[in-house]
C-alpha positions, 0 to 999 in steps of 0.5 A, spaced: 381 420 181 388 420 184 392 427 184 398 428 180 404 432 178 406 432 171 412 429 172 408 423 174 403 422 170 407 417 166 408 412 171 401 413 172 400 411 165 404 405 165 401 402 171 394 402 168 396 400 162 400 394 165 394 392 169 389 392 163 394 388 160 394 383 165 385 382 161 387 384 155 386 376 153 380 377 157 383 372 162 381 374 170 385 371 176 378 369 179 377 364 173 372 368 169 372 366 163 375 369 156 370 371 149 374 371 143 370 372 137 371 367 131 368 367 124 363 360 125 362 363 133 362 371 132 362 371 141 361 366 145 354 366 150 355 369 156 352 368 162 347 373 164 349 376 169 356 377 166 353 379 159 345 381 158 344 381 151 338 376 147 343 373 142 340 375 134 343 370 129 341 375 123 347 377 119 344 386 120 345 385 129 352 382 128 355 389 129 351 391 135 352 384 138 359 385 137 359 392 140 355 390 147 361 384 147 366 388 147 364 394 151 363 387 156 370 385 156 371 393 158 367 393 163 371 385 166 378 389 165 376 395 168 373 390 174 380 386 174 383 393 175 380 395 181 380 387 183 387 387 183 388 394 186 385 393 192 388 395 199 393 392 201 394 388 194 401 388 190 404 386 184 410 386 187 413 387 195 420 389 196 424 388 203 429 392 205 430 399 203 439 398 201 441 400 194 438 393 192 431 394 194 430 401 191 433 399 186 428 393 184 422 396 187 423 402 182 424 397 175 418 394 178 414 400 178 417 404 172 414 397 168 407 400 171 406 395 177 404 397 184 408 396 188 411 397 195 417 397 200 418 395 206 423 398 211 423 399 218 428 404 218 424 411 218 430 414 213 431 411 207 437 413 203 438 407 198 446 407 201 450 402 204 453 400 210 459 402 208 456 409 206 458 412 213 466 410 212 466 414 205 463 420 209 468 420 215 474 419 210 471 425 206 471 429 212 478 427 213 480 428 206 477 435 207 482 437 214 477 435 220 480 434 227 472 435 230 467 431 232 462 437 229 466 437 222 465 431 221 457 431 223 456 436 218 459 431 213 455 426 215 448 429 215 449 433 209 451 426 206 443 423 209 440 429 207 442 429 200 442 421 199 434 422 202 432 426 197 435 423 191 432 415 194 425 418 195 425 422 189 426 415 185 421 412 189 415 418 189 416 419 181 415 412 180 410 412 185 412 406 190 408 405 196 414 406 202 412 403 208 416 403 214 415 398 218 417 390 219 415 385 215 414 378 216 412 373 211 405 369 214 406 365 206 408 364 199 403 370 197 402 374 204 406 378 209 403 382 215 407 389 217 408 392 223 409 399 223 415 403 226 409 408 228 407 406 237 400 407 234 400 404 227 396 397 226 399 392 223 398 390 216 396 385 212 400 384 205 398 379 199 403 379 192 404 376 187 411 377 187 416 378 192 424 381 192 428 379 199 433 385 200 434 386 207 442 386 207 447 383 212 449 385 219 455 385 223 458 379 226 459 378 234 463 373 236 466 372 244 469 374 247 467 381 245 460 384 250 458 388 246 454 390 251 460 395 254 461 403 254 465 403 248 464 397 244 462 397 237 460 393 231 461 394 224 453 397 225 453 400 231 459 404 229 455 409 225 453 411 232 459 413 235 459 421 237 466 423 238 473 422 236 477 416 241 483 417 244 485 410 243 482 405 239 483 397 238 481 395 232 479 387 232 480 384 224 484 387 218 480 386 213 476 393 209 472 395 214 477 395 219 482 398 214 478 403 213 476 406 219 483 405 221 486 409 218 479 413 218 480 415 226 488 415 225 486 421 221 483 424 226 487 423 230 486 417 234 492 412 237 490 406 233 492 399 233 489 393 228 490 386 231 488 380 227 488 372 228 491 371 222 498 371 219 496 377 213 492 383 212 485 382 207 489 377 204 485 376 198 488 382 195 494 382 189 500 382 194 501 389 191 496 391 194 497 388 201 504 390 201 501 397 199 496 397 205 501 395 210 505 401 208 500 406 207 497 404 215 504 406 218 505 412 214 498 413 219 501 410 225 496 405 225 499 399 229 499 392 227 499 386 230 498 379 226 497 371 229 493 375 235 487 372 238 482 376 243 482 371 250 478 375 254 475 384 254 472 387 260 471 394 263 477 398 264 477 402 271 474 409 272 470 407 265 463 412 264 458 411 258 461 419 256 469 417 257 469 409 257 475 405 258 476 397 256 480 392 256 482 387 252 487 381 254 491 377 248 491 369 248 498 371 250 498 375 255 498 382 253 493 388 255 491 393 251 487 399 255 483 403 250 476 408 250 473 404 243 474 397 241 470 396 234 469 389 232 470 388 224 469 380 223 465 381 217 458 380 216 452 375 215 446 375 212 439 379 214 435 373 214 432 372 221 426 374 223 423 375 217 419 369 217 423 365 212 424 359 217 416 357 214 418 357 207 424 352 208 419 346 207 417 349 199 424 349 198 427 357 201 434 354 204 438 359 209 446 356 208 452 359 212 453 366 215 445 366 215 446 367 207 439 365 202 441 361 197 439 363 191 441 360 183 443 364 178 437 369 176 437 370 185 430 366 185 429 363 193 426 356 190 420 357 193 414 361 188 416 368 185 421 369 191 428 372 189 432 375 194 439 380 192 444 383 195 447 382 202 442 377 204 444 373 198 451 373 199 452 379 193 458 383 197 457 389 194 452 394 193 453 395 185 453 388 185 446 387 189 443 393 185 445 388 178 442 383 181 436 386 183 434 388 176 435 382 173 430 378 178 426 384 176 427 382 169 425 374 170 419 376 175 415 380 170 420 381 164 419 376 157 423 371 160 430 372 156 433 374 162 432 368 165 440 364 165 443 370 163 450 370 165 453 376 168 461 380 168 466 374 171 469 379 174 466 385 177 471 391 179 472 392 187 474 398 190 477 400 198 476 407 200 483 406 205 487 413 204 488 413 198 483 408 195 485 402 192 481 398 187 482 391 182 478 387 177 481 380 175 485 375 177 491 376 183 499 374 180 497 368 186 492 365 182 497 366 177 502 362 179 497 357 182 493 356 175 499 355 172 499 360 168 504 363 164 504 370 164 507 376 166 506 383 170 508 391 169 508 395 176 507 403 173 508 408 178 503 415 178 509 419 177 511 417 170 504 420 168 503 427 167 496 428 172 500 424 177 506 430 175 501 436 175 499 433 182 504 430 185 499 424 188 502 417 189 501 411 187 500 405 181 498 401 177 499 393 177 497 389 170 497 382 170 497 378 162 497 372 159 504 371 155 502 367 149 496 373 146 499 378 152 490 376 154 489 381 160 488 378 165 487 382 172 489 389 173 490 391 181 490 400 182 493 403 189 492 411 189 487 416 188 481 415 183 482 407 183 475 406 184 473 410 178 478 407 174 478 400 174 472 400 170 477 400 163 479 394 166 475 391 168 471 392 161 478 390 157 479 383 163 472 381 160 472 381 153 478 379 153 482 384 150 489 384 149 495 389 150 495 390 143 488 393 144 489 397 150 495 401 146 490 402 141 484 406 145 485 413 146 484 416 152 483 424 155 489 428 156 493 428 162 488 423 166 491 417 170 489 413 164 494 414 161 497 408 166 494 403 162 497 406 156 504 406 159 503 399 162 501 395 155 506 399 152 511 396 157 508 389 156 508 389 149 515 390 150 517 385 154 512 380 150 517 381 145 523 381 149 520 375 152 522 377 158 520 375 166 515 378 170 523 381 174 527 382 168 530 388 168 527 392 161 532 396 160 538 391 160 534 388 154 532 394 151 541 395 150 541 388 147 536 388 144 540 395 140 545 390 139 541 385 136 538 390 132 545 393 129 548 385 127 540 384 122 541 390 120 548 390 117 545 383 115 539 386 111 544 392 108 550 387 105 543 383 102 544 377 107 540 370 104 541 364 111 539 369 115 539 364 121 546 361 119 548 368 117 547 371 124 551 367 128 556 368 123 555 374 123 555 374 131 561 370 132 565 376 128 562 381 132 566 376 139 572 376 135 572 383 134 570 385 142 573 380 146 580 383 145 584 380 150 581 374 146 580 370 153 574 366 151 570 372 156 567 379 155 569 383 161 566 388 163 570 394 160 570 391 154 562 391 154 563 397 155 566 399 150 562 395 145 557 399 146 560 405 145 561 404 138 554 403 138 554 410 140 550 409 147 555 411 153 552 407 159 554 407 166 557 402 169 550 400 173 547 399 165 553 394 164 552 390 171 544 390 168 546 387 161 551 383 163 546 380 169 541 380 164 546 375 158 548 371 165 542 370 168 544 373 174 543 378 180 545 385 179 551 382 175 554 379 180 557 374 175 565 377 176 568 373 170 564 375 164 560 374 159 561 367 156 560 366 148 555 361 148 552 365 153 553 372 149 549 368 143 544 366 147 541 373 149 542 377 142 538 371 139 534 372 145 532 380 144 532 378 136 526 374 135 
């Protein structure tokens, strides 16, 4: 009796055939019994009421006892069908329409279940938070300098994301409900709707995935009751382009919209408590930030605490006015204060609170506490992305299949163990991404690694297009493991997925030169920073040392073991330092025990390499482990030994 296009008949298929699963042993929820046919016992007596029939022991009646058997059995599964679709009555609820809720109400309905999503909001999208960002910065990229330009970004944006999310949910059949829901127990939940005249409903399920994401912080002094005062939420209210903008915390969202609006022209000034900008990120990449904010002209003020914010004078709800004072005195006028403190957990209000005697626990930042399959403790609770501390909306969409997979799936899922690490991207100007570990932690575990900075411009792509930026690898020296790769430029968020994957195997540098990637694309970064890794491995050179003073010693070192293996040389260890000594007598001609510079330079000639004196600064800086060739009086003997065995191995 339902009504469906072609396109959804199979997900109408599915949940039926889930449902006539749920009595395909004959079992009911309502304790009915189960009849099994055996050999001594073709069916066992049922009562009357559930099975009418005058049981006839003779061996000729045995078929039509078995047929009336089984067409009761249909008839119990076909009752249970309707039982456990009656309204209001759901194998599964989700909370929160984000990219996490979506993403489990659709891979609990593509199993066959009935299930429905609770969201209060009227538009469900599936996007982040952060979506909003990515829209303005895309209308920046584009050349925006009005307000209307950038509507039109975003309302295109909500448009095509409405339709992609509700597609999802219309093909797999998702009940949406838009309203408020609140937990009344372990199994029930009552929906107020958005609607002024809808009634209030009242929900039972089986099972129940938590995904009502985060919220902005507000901490004092900030009123965020004042014209002109935003939070990381209520900035995607905003209809119009400040003329002067402070900006408190320089974390991403900060960042973000900080170099968004600069872009549009606004006067921006980030002021942050600490001593560091998003001080979780490789130092490259800080370094990178800071000079990418004040080629914009973004202001930035470290170690700055807000005393106090109040309404500037002759400020409108149209043209407002604020006023911002420092613990230090200072007084910042501006006509937007947008706050970006982070954010916490979207746990209250949802009725959590009566469930923390079975187990749920609220930790800080308002976070659920879940383990590692995101179960709550309590029932079939589960709760994914945001609310659960996920971070990031791939990360919480992941989540939210897995809780699927442990409610309804065979229970392989359960203890699975994810990525150690998941690549991260900023959509700053231009975007920046990373995947493993920063050179701090590094240095902190102890780790004897090293690291390659290599630029856009020495690929062909970055050539052809003249963007800037790079791409930083961080890798073990013992098996040259990698170990963390950090991307600032254009199209990092796309492709710090490569190393991420290679971080995770735990491949080496030696793999990574071995995978061909498409012509003139930025990947051809990894290929150039494993190349250049594997040369210093082999040149045992330090994350500084310069590689192309140890590549001409190298020459030199090679030129000596060739001559060796030509003259057929037996002890080659002994062989070389004899061999190395004569080749000092030869080139130390003033025989004062050093070799100059000009004899260096010399030396080299006869290899048929003519440097320039900056090449022979480098090599001997490189031979005396010193800066810039700073040593004046030469190069010692043992120090000359020193190096070309170095190079040599």
């Amino acid at each position: 009796g339902i009504l469906c296009s072609q396109r959804q008949r199979p997900a109408l298929f599915r949940r039926a055939a889930a449902a006539a699963g749920k009595m395909g042993s004959g079992a009911s929820k309502g304790g009915g019994k189960k009849y099994e046919a055996t050999a001594e016992a073709p069916i066992e007596t049922a009562p009357a009421e559930e099975m009418p029939l005058t049981l006839d022991t003779a061996p000729a009646k045995q078929p039509r006892i078995l047929l009336q058997a089984s067409k009761s059995r249909a008839s119990l599964v076909m009752n249970q069908v309707a039982l456990s679709h009656q309204e209001g009555q759901y194998d599964l609820i989700v909370m929160g329409g984000g990219p996490a809720g979506v993403r489990a109400a659709v891979e609990g309905a593509g199993r066959g279940l009935r299930v429905a999503l609770v969201e209060p909001k009227q538009v469900i999208t599936g996007a982040p938070t952060g979506a909003h960002s990515k829209c303005m910065r895309e209308a920046v990229l584009h050349g925006a300098k009005s307000w209307p330009e950038v509507e039109a970004v975003l309302k295109r944006a909500v448009k095509l994301t409405e339709n992609a999310a509700m597609n999802d949910l219309i093909t797999n059949r998702v009940e949406v409900l838009h309203g408020s829901g609140y937990l009344t127990g372990d199994k029930s939940m009552t929906v107020t709707p958005i609607a002024a005249d809808g009634e209030v409903s009242e929900l039972t399920f089986d099972s129940l995935v938590i995904a009502t994401g985060s919220k902005s912080n507000r901490f004092p002094p900030v009123n965020f009751d004042l014209p002109g005062v935003y939070d990381s939420d209520t900035i995607a209210t905003i209809q119009r382009i400040p003329k002067r903008m402070i900006i408190q915390g320089a974390g991403i969202i900060g960042l973000e919209y900080g170099q968004i609006f600069a872009g549009l022209g606004t006067q921006v000034t980030i002021i942050e408590m600490f001593d560091q900008v998003v001080p979780f990120l490789d130092v490259s990449l800080q370094d990178a930030c800071k000079e990418a904010l004040k080629k914009a002209g973004v202001e930035i003020i470290l170690k700055a605490k807000f005393q106090e914010v109040r309404a500037g004078t002759g400020g409108t709800e149209e043209e407002p006015a604020v006023e911002i004072e420092l613990a230090d005195g200072r007084v910042f006028e501006c006509d937007c204060l947008f706050s970006a403190c982070g954010r916490s957990g979207n746990s209250k209000g949802f009725g959590l609170e009566a469930l923390e005697p079975k187990g749920m626990k609220i930790g800080r930042g308002s976070f659920i506490q879940v383990d590692g399959d995101c179960w709550t403790g309590v029932g079939k609770i589960y709760a994914v992305g945001d609310v659960a501390g996920a971070n990031l909306a791939t990360v919480g969409q992941a989540q939210a299949i897995h809780a699927v997979r442990c409610i309804f799936g065979s229970g392989l899922a359960k203890g699975e163990k994810g990525k150690a690490f998941n690549p991260s991207g900023v959509w700053t100007i231009p975007e920046l991404a990373w995947a493993g570990i920063t050179e701090a932690k590094a240095i902190a575990d102890s780790i004897d690694y090293g690291s390659v900075v290599v630029g856009y411009d020495r690929t062909i792509r970055g050539c052809v297009t003249d963007d800037h930026g790079f791409l930083k690898l961080i890798y073990e020296k013992a098996e040259g493991t990698v170990l963390g790769v950090h991307i600032f430029g254009e199209h990092s968020c796309d492709l710090i997925n490569y190393g991420a994957e290679e971080i995770n195997s735990k491949r080496t540098v030696f793999d990574m030169l071995r995978f061909v990637f498409p012509a003139v694309t930025y990947h051809e970064l990894y290929n150039l920073a494993a190349r250049e890794a594997k040369l210093r491995l082999i040149l045992h050179l330090a994350p500084k040392e310069d590689l192309a003073s140890a590549q001409l010693w190298k020459r030199v070192s090679t030129a000596i073991q060739k001559a060796m293996v030509e003259i057929g040389s037996v002890d080659e260890d002994s062989d070389f330092e004899l061999v190395v000594t004569k080749c000092w007598k030869r080139i130390d001609t003033d025989g004062n025990g050093k070799l100059s510079n000009e004899e260096l330079h010399a030396a080299m000639e006869t290899l048929g390499l003519e440097l320039s004196e900056d090449d022979i600064k480098a090599m001997i800086a490189d031979a005396t482990q010193t800066s810039s060739g700073s040593k004046t009086d030469g190069i010692e003997f043992e120090e000359f030994v020193r190096i070309l065995k170095l190079r040599a191995n």
